[in-house]
C-alpha positions as a Markdown table, in Angstrom:
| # | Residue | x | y | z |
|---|---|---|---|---|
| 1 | Unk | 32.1 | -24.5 | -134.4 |
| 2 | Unk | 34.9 | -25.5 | -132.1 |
| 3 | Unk | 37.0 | -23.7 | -130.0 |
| 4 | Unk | 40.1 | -24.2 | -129.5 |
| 5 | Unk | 42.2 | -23.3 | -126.5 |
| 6 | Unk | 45.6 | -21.4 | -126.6 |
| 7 | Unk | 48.6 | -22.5 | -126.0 |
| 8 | Unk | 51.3 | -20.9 | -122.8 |
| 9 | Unk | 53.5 | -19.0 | -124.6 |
| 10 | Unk | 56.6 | -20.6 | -124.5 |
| 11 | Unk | 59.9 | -19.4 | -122.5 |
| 12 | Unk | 62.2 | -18.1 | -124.9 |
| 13 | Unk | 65.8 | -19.1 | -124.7 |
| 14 | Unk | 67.0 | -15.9 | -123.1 |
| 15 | Unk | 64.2 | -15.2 | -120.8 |
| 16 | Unk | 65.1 | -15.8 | -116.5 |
| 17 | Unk | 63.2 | -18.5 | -115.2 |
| 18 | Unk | 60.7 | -17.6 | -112.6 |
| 19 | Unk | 60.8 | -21.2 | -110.9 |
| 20 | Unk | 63.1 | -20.6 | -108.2 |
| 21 | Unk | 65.0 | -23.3 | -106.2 |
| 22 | Unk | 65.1 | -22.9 | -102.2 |
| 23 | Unk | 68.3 | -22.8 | -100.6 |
| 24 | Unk | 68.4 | -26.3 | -98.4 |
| 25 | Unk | 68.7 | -24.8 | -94.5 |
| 26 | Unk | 72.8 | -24.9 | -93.6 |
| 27 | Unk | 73.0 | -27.8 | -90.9 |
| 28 | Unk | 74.3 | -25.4 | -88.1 |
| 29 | Unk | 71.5 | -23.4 | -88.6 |
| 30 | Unk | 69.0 | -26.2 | -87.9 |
| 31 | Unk | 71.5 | -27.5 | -84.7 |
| 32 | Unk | 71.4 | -23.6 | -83.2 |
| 33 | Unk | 67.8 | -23.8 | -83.9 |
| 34 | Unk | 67.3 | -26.9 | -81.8 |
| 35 | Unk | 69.5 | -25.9 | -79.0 |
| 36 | Unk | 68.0 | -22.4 | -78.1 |
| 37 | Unk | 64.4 | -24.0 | -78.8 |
| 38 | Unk | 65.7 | -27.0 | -75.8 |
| 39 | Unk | 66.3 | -23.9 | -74.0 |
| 40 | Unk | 63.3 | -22.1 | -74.1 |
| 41 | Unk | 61.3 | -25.3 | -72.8 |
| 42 | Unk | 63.8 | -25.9 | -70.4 |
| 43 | Unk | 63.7 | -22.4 | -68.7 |
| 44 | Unk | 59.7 | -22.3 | -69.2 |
| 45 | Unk | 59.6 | -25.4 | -67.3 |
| 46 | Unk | 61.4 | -23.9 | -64.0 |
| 47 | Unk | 59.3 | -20.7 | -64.4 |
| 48 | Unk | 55.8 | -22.5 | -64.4 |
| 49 | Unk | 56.8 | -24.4 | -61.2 |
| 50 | Unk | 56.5 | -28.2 | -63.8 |
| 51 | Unk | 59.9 | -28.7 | -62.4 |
| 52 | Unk | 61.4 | -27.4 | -58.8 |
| 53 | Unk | 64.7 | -25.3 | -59.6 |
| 54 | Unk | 66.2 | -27.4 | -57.0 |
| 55 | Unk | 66.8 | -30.5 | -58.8 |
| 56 | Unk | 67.2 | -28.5 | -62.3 |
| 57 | Unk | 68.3 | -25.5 | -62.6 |
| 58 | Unk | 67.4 | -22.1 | -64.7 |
| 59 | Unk | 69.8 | -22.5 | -68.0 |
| 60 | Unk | 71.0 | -19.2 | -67.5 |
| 61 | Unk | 72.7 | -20.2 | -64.1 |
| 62 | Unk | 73.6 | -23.2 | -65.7 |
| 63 | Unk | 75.7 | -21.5 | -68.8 |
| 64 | Unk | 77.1 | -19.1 | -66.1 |
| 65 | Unk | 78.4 | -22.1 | -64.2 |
| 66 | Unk | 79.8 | -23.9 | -67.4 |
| 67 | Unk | 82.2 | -20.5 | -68.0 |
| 68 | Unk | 83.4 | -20.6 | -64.6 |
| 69 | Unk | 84.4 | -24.0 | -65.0 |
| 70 | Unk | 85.9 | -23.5 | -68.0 |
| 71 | Unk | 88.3 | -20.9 | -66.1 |
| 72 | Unk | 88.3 | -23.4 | -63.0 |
| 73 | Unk | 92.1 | -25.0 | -62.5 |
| 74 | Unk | 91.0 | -27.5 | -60.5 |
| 75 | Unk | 88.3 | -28.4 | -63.6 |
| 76 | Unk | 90.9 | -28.3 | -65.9 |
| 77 | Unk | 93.1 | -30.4 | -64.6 |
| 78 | Unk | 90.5 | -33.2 | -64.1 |
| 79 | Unk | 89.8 | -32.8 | -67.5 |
| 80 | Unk | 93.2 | -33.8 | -68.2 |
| 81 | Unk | 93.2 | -36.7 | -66.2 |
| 82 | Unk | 90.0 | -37.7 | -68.0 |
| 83 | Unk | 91.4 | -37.4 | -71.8 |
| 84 | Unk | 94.9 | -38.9 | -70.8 |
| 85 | Unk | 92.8 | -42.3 | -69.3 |
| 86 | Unk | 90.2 | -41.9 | -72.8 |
| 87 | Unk | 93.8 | -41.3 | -74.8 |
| 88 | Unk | 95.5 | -44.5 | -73.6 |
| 89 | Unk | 92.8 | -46.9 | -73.6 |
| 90 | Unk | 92.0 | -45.6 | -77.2 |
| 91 | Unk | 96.1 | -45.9 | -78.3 |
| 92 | Unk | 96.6 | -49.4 | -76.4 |
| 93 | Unk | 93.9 | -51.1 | -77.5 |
| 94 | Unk | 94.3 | -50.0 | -81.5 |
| 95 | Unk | 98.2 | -51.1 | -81.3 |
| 96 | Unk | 96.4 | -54.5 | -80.1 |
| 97 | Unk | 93.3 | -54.8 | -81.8 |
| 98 | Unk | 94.3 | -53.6 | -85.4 |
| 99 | Unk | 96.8 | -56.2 | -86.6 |
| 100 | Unk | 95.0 | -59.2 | -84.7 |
| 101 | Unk | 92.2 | -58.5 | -86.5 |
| 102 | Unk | 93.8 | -58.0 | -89.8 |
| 103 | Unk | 95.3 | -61.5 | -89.1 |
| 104 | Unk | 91.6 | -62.9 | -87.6 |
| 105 | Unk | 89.8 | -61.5 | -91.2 |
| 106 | Unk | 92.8 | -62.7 | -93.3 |
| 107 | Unk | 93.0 | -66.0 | -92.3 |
| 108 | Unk | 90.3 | -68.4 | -92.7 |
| 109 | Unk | 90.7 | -70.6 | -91.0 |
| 110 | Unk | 91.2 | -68.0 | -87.7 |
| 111 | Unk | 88.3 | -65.9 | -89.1 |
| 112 | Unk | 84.9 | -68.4 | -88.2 |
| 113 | Unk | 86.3 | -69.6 | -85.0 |
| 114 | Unk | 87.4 | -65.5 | -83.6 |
| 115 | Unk | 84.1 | -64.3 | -84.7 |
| 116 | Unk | 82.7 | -66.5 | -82.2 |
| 117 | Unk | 84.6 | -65.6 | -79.7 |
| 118 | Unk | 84.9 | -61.7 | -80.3 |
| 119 | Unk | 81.0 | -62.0 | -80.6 |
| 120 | Unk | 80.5 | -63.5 | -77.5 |
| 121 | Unk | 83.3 | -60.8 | -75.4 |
| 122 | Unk | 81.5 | -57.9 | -76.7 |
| 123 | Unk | 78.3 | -58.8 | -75.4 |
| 124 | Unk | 79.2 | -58.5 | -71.9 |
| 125 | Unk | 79.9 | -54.8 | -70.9 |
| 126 | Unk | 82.8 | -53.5 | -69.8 |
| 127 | Unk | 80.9 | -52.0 | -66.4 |
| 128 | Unk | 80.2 | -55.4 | -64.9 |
| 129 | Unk | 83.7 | -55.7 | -64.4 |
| 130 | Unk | 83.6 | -53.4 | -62.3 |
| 131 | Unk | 84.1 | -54.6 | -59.1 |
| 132 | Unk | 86.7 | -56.9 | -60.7 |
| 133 | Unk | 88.7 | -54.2 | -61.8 |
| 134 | Unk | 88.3 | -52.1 | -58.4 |
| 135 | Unk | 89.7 | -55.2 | -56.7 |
| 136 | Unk | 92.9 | -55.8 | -59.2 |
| 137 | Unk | 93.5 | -51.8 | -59.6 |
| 138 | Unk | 91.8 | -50.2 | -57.1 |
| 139 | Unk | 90.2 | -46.8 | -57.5 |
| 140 | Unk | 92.9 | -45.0 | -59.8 |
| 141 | Unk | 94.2 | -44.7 | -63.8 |
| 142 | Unk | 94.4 | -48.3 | -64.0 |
| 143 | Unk | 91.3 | -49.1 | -62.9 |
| 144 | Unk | 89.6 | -46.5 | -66.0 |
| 145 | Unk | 92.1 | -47.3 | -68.4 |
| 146 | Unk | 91.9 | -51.4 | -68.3 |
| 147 | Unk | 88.0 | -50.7 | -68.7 |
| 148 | Unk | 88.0 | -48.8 | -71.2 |
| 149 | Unk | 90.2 | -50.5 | -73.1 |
| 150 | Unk | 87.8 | -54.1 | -73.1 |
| 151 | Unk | 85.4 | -52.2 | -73.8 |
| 152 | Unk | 86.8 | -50.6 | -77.4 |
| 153 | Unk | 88.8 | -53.6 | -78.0 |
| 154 | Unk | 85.9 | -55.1 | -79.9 |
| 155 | Unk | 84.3 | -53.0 | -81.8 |
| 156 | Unk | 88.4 | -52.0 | -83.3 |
| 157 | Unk | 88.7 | -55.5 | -84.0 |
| 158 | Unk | 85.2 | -56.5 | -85.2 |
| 159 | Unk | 85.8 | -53.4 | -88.0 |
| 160 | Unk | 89.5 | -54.7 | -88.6 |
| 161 | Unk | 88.3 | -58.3 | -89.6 |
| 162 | Unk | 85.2 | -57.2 | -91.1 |
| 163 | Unk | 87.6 | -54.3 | -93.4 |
| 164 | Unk | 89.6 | -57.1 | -94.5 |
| 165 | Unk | 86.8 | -59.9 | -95.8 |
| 166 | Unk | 85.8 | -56.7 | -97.8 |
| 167 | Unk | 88.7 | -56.5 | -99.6 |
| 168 | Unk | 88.6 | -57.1 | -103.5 |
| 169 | Unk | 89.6 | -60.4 | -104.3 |
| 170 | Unk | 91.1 | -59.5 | -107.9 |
| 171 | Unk | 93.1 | -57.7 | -106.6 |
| 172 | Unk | 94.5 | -60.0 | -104.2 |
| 173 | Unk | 94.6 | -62.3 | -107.3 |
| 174 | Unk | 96.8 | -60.2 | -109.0 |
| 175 | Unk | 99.1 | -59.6 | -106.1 |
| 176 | Unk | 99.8 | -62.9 | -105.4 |
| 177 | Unk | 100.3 | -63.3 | -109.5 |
| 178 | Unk | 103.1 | -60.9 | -109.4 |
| 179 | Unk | 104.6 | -62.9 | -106.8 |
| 180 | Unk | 104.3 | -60.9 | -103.4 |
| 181 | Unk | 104.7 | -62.7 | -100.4 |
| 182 | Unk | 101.5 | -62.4 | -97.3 |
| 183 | Unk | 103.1 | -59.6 | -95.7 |
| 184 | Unk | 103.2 | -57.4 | -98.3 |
| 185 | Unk | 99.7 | -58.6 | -99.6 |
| 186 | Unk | 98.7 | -57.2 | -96.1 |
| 187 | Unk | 100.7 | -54.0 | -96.0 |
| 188 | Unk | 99.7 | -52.8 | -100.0 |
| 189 | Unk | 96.4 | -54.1 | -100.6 |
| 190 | Unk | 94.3 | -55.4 | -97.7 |
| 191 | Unk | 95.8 | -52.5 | -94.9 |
| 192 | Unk | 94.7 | -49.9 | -97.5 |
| 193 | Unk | 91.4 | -51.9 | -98.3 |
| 194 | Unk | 90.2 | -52.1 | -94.1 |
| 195 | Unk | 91.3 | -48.8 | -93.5 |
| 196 | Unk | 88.0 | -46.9 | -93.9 |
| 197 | Unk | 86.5 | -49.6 | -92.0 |
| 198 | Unk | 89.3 | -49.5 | -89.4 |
| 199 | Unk | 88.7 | -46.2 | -89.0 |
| 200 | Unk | 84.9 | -46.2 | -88.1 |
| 201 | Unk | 86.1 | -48.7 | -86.2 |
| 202 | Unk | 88.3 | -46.1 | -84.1 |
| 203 | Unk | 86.3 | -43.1 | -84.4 |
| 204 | Unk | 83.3 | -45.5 | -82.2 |
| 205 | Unk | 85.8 | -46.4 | -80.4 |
| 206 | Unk | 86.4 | -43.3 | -79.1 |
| 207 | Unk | 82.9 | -42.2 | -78.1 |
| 208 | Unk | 82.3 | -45.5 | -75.8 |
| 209 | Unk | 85.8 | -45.0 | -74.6 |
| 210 | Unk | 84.8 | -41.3 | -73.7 |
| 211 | Unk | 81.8 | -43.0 | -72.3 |
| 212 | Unk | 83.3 | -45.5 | -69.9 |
| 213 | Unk | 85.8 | -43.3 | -68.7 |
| 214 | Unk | 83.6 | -40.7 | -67.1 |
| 215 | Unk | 81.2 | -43.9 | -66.1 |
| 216 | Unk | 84.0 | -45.2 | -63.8 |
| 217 | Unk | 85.1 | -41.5 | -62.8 |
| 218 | Unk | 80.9 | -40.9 | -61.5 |
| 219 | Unk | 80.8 | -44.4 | -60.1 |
| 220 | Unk | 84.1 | -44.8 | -57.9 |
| 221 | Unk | 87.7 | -43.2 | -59.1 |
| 222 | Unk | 89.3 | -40.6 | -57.5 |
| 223 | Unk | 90.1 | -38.3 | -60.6 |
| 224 | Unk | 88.6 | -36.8 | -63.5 |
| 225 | Unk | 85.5 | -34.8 | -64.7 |
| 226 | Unk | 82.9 | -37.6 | -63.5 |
| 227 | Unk | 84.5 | -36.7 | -59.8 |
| 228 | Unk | 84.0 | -33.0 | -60.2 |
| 229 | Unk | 80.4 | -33.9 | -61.2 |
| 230 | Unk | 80.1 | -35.9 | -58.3 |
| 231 | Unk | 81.4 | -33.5 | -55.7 |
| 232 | Unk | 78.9 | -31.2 | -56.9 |
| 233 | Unk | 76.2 | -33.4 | -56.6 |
| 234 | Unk | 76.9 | -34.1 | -53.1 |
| 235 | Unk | 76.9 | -30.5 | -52.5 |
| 236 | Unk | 73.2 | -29.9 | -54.0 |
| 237 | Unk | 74.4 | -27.5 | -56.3 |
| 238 | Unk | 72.5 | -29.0 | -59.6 |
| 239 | Unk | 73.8 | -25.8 | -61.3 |
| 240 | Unk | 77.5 | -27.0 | -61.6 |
| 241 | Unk | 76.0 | -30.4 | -62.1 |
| 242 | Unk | 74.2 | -29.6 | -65.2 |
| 243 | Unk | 77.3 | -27.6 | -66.1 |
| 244 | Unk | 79.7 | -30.6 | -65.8 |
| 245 | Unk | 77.5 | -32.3 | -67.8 |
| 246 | Unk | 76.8 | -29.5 | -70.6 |
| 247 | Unk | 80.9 | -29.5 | -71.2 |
| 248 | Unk | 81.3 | -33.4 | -71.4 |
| 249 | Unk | 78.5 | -33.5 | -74.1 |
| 250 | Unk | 80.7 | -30.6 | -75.7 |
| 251 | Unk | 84.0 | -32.5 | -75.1 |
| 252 | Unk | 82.1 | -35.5 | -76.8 |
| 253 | Unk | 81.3 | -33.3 | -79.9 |
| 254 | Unk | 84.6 | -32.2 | -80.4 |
| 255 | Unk | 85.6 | -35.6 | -80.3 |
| 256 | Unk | 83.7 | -37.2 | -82.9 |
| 257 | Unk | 83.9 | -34.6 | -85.2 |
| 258 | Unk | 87.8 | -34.4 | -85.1 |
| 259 | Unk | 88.1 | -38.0 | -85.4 |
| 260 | Unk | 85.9 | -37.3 | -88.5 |
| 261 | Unk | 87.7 | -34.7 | -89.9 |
| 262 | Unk | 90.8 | -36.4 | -89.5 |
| 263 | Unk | 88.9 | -39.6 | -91.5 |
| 264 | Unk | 87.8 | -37.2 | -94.3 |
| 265 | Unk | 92.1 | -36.0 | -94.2 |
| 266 | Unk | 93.3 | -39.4 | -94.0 |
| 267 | Unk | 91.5 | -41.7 | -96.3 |
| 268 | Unk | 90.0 | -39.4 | -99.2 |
| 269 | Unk | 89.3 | -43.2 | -100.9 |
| 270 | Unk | 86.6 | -43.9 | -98.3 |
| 271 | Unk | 85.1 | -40.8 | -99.2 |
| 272 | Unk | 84.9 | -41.5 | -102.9 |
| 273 | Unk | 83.8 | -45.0 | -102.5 |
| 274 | Unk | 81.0 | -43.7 | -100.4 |
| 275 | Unk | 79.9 | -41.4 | -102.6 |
| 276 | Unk | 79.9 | -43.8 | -105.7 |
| 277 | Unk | 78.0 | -46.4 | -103.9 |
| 278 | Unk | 74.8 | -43.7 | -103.2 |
């Protein structure tokens, strides 16, 4: 005699599913997370006595600190003076960097011999021209803005070259079939083809100009959020210190993310083309 055993009985067509899918976790949720849990180790650290409150501070004084900067003229105004320099070096060396590159990447016979050179000027960084630039421009704008601007001018030009070699080549084909001259091969299908690339290009750009700015500011110039910083420093009050530097990593934020947004606004065939290479 054999036994046989019974089937499940099957889920009828109407019947709810019990298998339930979890919800992903919301990205914000996982960053608040991560922040008040930085937090918590941070202000157990000053209480157990692992760390002396006089080089770090508890993160409630910090915060408290951060607001009354926020509400500090004299803050604010160095703040300004900070995003004008980032603002000019990024505008200056995009106006430069975008349609040499286009040029570099659409020529050939530019292309091999640039890429050695570009190659070779990005490896040096921009802060050991330093003392160069002190001595040409002194302590002042000048000094931050010609900085920053060699030190984005590659990576805007390196994306503008590399965003036109990437460029479909039918389509060129057909371009120059219909009888268009270079210029508007460049302005209707390579300029449209490098943008997404032109744009990571900028939106880098940005956070190592951000970057370099603030270095020069902490290191010798006489205006901006780095000299605030420093100030404080000198004082021995590592409560604004920390709070200087919890509202540049927030300026930072609010940087890349707008120049992201703006991407996403911009160029919504980036997107797309991203999406349908995954």
């Amino acid at each position: 005699m054999t036994t046989t055993e019974a089937a499940p009985p099957a889920l009828s067509a109407g019947a709810p599913s019990t298998v339930r899918r979890r919800r992903p976790v919301p990205d914000w949720v996982l960053s608040v997370a991560g922040a008040v849990t930085m937090l918590v180790v941070w202000d157990l650290a000053v209480r157990t006595g692992a760390v002396s409150d006089d080089s770090l501070p508890y993160p409630a004084d910090m915060l408290a600190r951060a607001g009354e900067l926020l509400v500090d003229p004299e803050f604010l105004t160095q703040t300004g003076h900070t995003l004008w320099a980032w603002f000019a070096s990024l505008a200056l060396a995009s106006v430069v960097a975008i349609p040499l590159g286009l040029l570099m990447g659409y020529f050939a016979t530019l292309y091999r011999p640039a890429s050695t050179v570009v190659h070779a000027g990005r490896s040096i960084p921009s802060t050991a021209f330093l003392p160069v630039a002190i001595l040409m421009f002194g302590l002042g704008f000048q000094m931050k803005l010609a900085l920053a601007i060699y030190a984005i001018f590659w990576p805007i030009l390196l994306n503008a070259m590399y965003g036109v070699r990437d460029a479909e080549p039918q389509m060129l084909t057909a371009g120059r079939s219909m009888g268009w001259n270079r210029f508007r091969l460049l302005t209707r299908i390579v300029l449209p083809s490098a943008a997404p690339s032109i744009a990571t290009g900028i939106r880098v750009a940005s956070s190592i100009a951000l970057i370099v700015v603030l270095s020069t500011e902490l290191l010798g110039a006489t205006t901006g959020i780095g000299t605030v910083i420093t100030t404080y420093q000198q004082a021995q009050r590592p409560d604004f210190v920390y709070a200087g530097i919890l509202l540049t990593g927030l300026l930072g934020v609010v940087v890349y993310y707008a120049f992201t947004f703006a991407e996403r606004a911009l160029l919504p065939w980036a997107n797309a083309q991203r999406g349908g290479s995954r």
